[in-house]
N, C-alpha and C positions, 0 to 999 in steps of 0.2 A: 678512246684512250685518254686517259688521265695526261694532263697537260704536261706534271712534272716527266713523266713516263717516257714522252711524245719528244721531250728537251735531252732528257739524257742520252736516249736513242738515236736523236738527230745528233748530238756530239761527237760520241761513240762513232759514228760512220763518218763524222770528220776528222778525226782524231783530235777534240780538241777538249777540255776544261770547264766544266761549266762556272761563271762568275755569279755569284749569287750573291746580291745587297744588299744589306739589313737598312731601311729605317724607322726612324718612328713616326707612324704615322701622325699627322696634325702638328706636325713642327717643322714650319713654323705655323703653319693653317692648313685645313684642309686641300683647297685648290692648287695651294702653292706643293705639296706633296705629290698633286696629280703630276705637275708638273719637273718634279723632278724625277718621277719615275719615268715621264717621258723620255728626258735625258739620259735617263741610265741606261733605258731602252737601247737609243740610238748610240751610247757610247759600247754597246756589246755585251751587256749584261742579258743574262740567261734566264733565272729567276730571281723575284725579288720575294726578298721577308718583312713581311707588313705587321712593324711592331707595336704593340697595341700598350697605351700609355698606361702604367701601371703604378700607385703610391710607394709599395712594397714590392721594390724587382729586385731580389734577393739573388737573383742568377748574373743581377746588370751590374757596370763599375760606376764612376762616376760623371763619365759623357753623356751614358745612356741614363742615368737619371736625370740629370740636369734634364735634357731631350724629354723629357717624359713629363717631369713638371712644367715646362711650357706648355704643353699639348694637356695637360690636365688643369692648367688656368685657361685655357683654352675650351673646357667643357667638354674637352673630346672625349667619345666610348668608345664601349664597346662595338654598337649598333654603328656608328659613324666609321669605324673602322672596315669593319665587313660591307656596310654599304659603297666604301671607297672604293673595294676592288672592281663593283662593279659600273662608278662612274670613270672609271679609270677604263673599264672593258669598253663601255661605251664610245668614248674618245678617241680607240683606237688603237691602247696599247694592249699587245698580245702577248705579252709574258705569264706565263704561273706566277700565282700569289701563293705565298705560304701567309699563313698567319701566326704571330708568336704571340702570347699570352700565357698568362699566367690561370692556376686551374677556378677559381674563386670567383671573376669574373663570366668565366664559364657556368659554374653550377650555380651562381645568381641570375644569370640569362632564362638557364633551364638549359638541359640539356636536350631535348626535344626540339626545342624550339631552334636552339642555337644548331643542331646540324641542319637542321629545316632554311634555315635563314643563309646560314652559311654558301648551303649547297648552292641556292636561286641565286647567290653573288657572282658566283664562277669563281669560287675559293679552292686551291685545289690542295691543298696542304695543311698541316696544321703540326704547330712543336708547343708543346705545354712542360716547362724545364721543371717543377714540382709535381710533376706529376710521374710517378715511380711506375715503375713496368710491375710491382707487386700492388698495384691497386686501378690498373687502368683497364680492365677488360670490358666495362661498360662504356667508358669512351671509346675503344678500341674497334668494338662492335660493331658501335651507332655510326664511326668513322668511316668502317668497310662497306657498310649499307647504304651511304651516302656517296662511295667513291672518295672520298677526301683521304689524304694520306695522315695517318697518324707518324710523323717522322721520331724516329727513340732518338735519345744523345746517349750516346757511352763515351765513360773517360777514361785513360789511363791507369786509374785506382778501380777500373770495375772487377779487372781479375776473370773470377770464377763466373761472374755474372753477363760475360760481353757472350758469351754463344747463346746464352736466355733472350738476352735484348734485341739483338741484330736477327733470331730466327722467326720473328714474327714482322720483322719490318716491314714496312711497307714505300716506295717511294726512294728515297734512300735513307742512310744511317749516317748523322750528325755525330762524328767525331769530333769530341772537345781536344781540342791539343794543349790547353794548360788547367793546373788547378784552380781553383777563386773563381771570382766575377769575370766578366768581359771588359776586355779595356785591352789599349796598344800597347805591344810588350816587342823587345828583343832580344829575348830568351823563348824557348818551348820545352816541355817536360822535356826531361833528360833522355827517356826509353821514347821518344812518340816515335820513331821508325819503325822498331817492334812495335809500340803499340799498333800500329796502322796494318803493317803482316798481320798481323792477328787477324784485324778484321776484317783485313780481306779475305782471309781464308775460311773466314767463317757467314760470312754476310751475301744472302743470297739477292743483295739489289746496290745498286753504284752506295759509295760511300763518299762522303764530302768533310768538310777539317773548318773549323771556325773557333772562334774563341781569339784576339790578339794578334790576328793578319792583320796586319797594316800597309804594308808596300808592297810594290811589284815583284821585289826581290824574293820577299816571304811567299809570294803566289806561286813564281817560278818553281819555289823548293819543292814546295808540294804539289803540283801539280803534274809531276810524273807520277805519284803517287796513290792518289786521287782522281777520284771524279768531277770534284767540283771541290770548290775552294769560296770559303762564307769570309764577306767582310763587313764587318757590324762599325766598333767605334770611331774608325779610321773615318769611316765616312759622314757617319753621326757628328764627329768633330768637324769635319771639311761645311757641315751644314753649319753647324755654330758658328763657324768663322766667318760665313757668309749670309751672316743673320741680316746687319745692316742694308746690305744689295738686296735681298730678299725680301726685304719687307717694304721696298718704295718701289714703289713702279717704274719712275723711269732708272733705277738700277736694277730691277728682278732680274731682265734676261744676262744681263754681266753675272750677277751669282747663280745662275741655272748656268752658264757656264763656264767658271770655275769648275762648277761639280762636274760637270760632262767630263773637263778633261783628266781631273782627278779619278774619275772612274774606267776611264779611256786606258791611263797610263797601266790601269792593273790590270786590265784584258792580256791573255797569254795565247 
């Protein structure tokens, strides 16, 4: 069984939430990333989203760029990214990786090659936010023949188009809860309650809400709602703020854990 599959499943008979945490990979280094996913591990995180460092992240705000040009003075890929998850398997952490990227860096890899590569890392996921449900069937494919899950995002504004997107899903269905890029908000679309009815009445695999969760408070909300609950810049920022610690050795484990307990507090 597909590992996100294996997670949701196991929730579901707990009756709990799955926490899911976005960062980007290779910020502030590679090692040090292994290491925090370690932490996020042990602070009760479910699955992680392994954000792959992008010039042009047109879906990201402005945490997750900042985050993205380090790790891209950094020299980090493509390649360095998917190879992560699997030194990260190595190590001993046992979480689903999803992979986030953009589609560009994908079809300069080769698409052959990249679910080939993918698959030997123990990648089980994959969300590609430019990438339109009217143009992805050869990703789509290559994805289901691989086992890897192609995960859709539908937003609020999809309308007519959320029973298209969610009836091919695979894994689960990435509800965006606000419009724009990603960044910490204290607001959410107006309608996302209906929006979320919607999809769950239409979406034949768990559904999960991301985009601008930032605190415990906002996880509680949704997460009667949901399945799982995505927190991207909250924690992307919690890294930045703990660059300094992070980056000397004798302060890394002080900033590995900050992050633990900031990830700790938003487990539900």
């Amino acid at each position: 069984m597909n590992r996100i599959d294996a997670a949701f499943e196991r929730l579901r008979a707990e009756g709990r939430t799955a926490l899911i945490p976005f960062l980007t990979v290779g910020d502030p280094d590679l090692n040090t990333t292994i290491e925090i996913i370690r932490k996020m591990e042990e602070a009760g995180a479910d699955i992680i989203e392994l954000g792959v460092p992008y010039s042009d992240p047109l879906a990201d705000g402005p945490v997750i760029q900042r985050a993205s040009g380090r790790a891209l003075e950094n020299k980090v890929t493509l390649m360095n990214c998917i190879q992560l998850a699997e030194d990260a398997r190595n190590s001993g952490i046992e979480l689903p990786f999803i992979l986030f990227t953009y589609y560009n860096p994908v079809f300069q890899f080769g698409l052959e090659k990249f679910f080939e590569t993918v698959k030997s890392k123990g990648i089980s996921g994959l969300l590609i936010p430019d990438l339109p449900i009217e143009e992805d069937a050869e990703v789509r494919r290559m994805a289901e023949e691989a086992d890897i899950h192609l995960i859709p995002l539908v937003a609020p504004t999809s309308n007519e188009r959320i029973a298209r997107i969610v009836s091919s899903a695979r894994g689960f269905v990435y509800c965006v809860s606000s419009l724009g890029v990603t960044g910490v908000r204290s607001d959410f679309h107006s309608g996302i309650e209906e929006f979320l009815k919607t999809v769950r009445q239409l979406s034949p695999v768990p559904m999960a809400i991301g985009f601008g969760i930032s605190s415990r408070e906002q996880v509680e909300r949704f997460a009667g709602q949901c399945d799982g609950v995505i927190v991207g810049s909250a924690i992307v920022r919690e890294i930045e703020n703990n660059l300094p610690l992070l980056q000397q050795e004798n302060t890394r484990a002080q900033g590995l854990e900050q992050i633990y307990s900031f990830v700790k507090q938003l487990k539900v």
